[in-house]
KEFI-52606 format. One record per atom (N, C-alpha, C, O, CB): x negated, y, z negated. Coordinates in pm, whole numbers, plus 50000, padded with zeros to 5 digits. Glycine has a CB too. Layout:
XYZ ...
END
This chain:
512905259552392 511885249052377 511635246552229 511175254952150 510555252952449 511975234352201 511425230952028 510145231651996 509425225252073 511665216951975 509545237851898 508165242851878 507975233351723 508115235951603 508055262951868 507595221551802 506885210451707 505705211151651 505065219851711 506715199451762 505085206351565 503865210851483 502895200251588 503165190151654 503925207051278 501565208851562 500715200551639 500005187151575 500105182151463 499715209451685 499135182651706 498795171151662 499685160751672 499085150051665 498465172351551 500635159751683 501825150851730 501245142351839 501265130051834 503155159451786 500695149651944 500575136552070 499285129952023 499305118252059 500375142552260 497925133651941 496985124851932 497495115351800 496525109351753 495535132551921 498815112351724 498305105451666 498895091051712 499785090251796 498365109851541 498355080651654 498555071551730 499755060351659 499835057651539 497155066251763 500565055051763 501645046251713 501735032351648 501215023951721 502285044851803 502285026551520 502345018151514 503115006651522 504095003951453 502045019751473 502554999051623 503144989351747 503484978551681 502474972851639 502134985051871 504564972551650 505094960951616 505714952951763 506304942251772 506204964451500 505394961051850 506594950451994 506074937452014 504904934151997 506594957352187 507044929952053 507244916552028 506644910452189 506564917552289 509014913251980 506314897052184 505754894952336 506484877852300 507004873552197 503484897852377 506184870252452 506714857052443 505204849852338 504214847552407 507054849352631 505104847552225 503634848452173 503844831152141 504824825452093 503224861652015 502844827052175 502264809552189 502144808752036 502914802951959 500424805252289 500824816752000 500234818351854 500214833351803 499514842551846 498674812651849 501404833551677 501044849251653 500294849651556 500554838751505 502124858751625 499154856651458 498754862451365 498064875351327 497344879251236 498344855951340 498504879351417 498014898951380 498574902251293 498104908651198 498354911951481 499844898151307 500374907251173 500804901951042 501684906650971 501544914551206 500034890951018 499664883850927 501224878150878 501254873950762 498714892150826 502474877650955 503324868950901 503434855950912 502764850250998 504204871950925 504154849850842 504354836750820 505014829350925 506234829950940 504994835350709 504144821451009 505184814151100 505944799451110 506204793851217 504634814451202 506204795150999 507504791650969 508514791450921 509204782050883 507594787850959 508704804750918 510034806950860 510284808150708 509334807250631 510824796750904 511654810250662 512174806650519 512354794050504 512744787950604 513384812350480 512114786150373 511954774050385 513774778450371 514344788150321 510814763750275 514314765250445 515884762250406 516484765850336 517224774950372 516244753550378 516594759850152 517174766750028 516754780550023 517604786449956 516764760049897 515794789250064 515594796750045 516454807150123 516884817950080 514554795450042 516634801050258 517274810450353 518734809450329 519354819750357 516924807250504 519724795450267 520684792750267 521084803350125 522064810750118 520784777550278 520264801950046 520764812249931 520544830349928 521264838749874 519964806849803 519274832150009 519854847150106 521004849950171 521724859150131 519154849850216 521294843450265 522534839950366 523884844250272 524694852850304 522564820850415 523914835650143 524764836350036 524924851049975 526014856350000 524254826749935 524334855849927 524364865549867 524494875950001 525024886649972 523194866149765 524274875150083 524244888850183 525824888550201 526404899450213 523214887650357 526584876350202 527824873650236 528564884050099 529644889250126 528114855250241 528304885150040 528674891249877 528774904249885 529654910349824 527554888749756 527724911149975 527064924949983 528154933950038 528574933250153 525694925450080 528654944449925 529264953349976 528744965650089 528354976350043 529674957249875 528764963750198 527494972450281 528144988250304 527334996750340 527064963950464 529034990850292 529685003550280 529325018950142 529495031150129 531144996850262 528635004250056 528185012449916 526455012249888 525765003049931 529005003749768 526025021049828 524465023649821 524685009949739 525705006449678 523635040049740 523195001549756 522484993049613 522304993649552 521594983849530 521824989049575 522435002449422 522095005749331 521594992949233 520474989749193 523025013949297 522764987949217 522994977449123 521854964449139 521304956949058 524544972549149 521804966149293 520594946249323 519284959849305 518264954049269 520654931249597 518994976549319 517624979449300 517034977849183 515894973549165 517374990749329 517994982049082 517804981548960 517464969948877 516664970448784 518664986048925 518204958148919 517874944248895 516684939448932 516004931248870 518704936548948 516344946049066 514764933849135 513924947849045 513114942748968 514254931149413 513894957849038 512984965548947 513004960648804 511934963148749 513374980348948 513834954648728 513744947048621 513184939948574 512504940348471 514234943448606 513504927448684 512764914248735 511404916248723 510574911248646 513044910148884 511284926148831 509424926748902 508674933148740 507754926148700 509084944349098 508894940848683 508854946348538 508464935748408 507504935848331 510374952148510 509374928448418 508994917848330 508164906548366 507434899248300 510034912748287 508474907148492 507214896648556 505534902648516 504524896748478 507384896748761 505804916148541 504254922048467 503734927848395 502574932148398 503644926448498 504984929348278 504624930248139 505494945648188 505674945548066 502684928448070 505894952948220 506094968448224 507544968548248 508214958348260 505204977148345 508064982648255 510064981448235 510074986448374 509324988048470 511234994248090 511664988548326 511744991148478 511795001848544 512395001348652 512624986748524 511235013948505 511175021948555 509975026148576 509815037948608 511825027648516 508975018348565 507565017348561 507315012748768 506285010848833 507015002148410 508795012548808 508375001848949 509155008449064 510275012949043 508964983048935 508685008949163 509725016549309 509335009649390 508195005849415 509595032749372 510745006849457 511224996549546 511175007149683 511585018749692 512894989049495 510635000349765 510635007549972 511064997450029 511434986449988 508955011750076 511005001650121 511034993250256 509364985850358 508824987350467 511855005850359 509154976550214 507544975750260 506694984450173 506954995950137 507284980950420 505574976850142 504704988150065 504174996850154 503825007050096 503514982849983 503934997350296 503775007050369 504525019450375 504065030450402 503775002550462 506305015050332 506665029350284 506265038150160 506365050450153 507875028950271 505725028150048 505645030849936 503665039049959 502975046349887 506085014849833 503525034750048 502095041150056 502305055250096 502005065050028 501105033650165 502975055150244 503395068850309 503715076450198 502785083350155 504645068650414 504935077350129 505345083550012 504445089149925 504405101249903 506005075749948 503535078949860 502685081849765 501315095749852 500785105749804 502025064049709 501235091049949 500415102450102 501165115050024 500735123149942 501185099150340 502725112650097 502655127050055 503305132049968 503955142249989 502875134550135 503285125549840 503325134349734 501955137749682 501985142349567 504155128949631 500665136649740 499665141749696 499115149649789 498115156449762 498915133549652 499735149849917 499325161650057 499815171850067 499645176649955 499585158650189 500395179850132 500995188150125 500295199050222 501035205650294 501195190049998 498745201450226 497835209650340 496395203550337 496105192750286 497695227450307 495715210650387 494225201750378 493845206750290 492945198950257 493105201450484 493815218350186 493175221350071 492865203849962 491955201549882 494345234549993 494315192250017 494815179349970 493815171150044 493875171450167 496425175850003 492885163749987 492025157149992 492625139049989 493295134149899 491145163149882 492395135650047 492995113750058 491575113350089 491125118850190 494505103450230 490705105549988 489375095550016 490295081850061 491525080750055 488155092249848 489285071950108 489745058950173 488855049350220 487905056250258 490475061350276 488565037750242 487175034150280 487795028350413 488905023150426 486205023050169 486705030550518 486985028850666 485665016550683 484575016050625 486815046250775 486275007350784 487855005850836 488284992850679 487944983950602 487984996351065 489265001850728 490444999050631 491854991350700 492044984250799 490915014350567 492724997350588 494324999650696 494095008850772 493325017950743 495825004450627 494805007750896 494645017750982 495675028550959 495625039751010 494675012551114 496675023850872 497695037850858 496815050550783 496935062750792 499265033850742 495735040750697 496165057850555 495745069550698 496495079150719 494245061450326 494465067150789 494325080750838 495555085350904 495265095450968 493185081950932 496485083250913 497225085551007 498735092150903 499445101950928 497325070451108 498825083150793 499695091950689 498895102950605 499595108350520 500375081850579 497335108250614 496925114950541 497275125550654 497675135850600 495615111750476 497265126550785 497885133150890 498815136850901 498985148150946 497915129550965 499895128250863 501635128650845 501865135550763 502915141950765 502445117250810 500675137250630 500945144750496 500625155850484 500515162250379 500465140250394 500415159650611 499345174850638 498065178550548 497525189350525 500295189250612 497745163550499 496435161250387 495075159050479 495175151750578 496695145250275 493795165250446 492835157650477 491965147150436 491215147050339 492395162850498 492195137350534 491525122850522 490135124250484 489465132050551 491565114350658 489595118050387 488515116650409 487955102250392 487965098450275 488015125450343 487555095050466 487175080550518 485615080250435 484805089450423 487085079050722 485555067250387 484425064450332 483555052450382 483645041750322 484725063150210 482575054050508 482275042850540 481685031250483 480595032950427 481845044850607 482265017250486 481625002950456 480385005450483 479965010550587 482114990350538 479445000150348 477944987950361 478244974550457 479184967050479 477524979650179 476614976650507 476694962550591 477774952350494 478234951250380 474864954450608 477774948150583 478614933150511 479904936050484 480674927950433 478024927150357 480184946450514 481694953950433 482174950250355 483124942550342 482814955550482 481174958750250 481584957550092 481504974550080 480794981250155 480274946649968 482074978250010 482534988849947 481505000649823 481925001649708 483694981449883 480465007049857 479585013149772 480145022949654 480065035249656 478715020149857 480625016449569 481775022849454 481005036349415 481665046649394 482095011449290 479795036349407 479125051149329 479325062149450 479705073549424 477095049849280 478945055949641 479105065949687 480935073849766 481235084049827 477965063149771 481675062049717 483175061949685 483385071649590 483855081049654 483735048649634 483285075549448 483575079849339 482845094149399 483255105649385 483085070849202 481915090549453 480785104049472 481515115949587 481585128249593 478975096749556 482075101749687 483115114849773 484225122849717 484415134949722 483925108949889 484955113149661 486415111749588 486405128749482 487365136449477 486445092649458 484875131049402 484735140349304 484115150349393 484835160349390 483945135949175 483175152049465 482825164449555 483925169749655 483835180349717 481585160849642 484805162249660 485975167149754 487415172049668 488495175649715 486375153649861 486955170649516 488045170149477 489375168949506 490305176849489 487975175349442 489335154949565 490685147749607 491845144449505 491795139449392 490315134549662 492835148549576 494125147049524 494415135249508 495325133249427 495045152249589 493895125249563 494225110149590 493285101649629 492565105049723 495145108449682 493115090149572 491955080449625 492935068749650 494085068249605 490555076649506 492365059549723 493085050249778 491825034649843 491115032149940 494025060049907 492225028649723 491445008649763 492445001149805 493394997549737 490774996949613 492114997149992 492674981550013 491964973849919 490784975449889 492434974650167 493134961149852 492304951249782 493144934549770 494204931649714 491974958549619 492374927649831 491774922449931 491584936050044 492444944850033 492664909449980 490504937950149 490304949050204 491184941550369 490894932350445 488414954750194 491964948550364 492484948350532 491864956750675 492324967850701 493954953950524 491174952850732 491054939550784 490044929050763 490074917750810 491034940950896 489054934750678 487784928550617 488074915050519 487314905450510 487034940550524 488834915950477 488734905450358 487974905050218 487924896150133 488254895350412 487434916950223 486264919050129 487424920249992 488474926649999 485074935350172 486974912749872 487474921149756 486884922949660 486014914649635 488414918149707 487084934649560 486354939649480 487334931249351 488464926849333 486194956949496 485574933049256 486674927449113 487154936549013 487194948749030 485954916949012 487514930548908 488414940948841 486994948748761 487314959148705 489874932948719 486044946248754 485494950948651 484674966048748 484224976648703 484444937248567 484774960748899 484334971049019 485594983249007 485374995348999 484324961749200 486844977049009 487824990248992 487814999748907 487805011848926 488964987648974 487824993148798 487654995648689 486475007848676 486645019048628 487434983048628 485625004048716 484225015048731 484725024248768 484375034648711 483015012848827 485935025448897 486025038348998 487035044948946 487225056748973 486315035949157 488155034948828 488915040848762 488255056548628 488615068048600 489555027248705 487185046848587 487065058448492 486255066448493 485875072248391 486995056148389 485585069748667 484905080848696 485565086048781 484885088348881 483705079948731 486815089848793 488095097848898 488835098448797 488955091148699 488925090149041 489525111848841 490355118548744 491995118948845 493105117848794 489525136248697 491775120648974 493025122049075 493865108249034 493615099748948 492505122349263 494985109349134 495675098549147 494965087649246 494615090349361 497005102849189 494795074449180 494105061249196 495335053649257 496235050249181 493455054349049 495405050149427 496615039849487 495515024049490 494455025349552 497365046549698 495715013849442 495715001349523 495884994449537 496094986749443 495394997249551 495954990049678 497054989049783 496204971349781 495124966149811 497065003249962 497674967449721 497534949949666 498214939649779 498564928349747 498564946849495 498364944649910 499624936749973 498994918549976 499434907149965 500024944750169 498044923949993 497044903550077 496814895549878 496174885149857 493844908950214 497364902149791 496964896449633 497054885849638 496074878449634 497674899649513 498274881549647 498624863249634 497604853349740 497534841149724 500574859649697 496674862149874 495644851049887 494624854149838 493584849149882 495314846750007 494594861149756 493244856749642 493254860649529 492484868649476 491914861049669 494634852149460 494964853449338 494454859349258 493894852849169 495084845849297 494404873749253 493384885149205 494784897249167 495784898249239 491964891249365 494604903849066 495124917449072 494624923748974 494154916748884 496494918949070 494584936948961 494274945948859 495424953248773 495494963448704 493514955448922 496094944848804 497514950748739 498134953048632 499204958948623 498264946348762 497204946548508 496444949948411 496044961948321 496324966348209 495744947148449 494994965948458 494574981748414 495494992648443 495025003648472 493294986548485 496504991148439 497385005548471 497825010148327 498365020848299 498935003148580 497495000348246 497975003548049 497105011748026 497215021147946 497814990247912 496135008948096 494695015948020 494675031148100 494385041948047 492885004848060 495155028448272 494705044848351 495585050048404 495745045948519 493695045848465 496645061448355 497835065648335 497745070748507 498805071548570 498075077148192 496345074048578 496425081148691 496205068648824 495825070848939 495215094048679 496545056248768 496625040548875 497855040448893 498685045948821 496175024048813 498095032449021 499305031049091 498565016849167 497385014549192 499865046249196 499955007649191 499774993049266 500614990349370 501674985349335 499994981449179 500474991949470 501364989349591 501234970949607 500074966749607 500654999549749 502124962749616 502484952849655 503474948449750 504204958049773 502594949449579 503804939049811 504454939149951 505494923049913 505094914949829 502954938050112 506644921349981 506884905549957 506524897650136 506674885950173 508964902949891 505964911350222 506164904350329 504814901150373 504444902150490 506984911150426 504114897450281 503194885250320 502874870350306 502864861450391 502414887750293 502484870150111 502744858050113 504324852650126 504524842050186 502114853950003 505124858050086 506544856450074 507184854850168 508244848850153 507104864550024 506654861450356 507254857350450 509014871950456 509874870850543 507444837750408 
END
């Protein structure tokens, strides 16, 4: 009998299955498609793609790209499969047992509790003010009595919509000392980022996604 670690059956799955759907928007993709030129010149280049050999060569390039697009090189940037991988990852290189502390403000994304789980880290959830807005002093206040390994802002807040400004991050940046994730995927609808302050706080990190506004 394989002797799997526990906790396995309560945690819970995340469901992408597909249905005959009239109107989709749960999962906030784009439903029309790639515009044409866009898809005809993907199409192109995939035709090119040696698929037998790692990528090295197109990772290194879109890490270039994305680099100069925001002032930083390229090794300043890591490419996943989705910033949801790039979140998991970042989970657990700061988890490892529960002594590993993940603050988070609930409800949130519904993954972090579930990768602070995966990371054998303990979650610690920070509940929303009415209105679900985000109480940054009693945020910072968990984040340092728990001495967490990791703090973590949706921004735009998923599923809330709430967003904080830069001068609010900023606050939570320079009263935490751990590693600072946030998690930028919804940016481009409200042309907002803090992406900025990572010159200034060596312990910030920016997760961004292309599969939202970008489709």
């Amino acid at each position: 009998m394989l002797n799997y670690r526990d906790g396995l059956a309560s945690m819970p799955c995340y469901d992408t299955s597909e249905q005959d759907w009239h109107i989709k928007v749960n999962a906030n993709e784009s439903n029309i498609g790639l515009p044409p030129l866009v898809e005809e010149r993907v199409m192109t280049r995939l035709s090119r793609i040696a698929f037998a050999r790692y990528p090295n060569e197109e990772y290194d390039l879109l890490c270039e790209q994305i680099g100069v697009a925001y002032g930083y090189r390229q090794e300043n940037v890591i490419i996943g499969n989705g910033s949801s991988e790039i979140i998991e990852k970042v989970f657990y290189a700061f988890g490892g047992d529960d002594t590993h502390k993940i603050v988070y403000p609930m409800p949130s994304f519904s993954m972090y509790g579930i990768y602070a789980a995966a990371a054998n880290a303990a979650g610690v959830p920070v509940p929303l003010k009415d209105g679900y807005t985000l109480d940054a002093d009693m945020f910072i206040q968990t984040v340092n009595q728990n001495s967490a390994s990791l703090a973590v802002i949706c921004n735009p807040n998923n599923p809330t919509g709430q967003l904080m400004t830069t001068a609010e991050i900023e606050y939570i940046a320079k009263e935490i000392s751990c590693a600072f994730l946030i998690d930028e995927a919804y940016a481009e609808f409200s042309e907002h980022s803090v992406f900025q302050l990572l010159k200034k706080y060596p312990h910030m990190m920016i997760a961004r996604t292309f599969s939202k506004a970008y489709a």
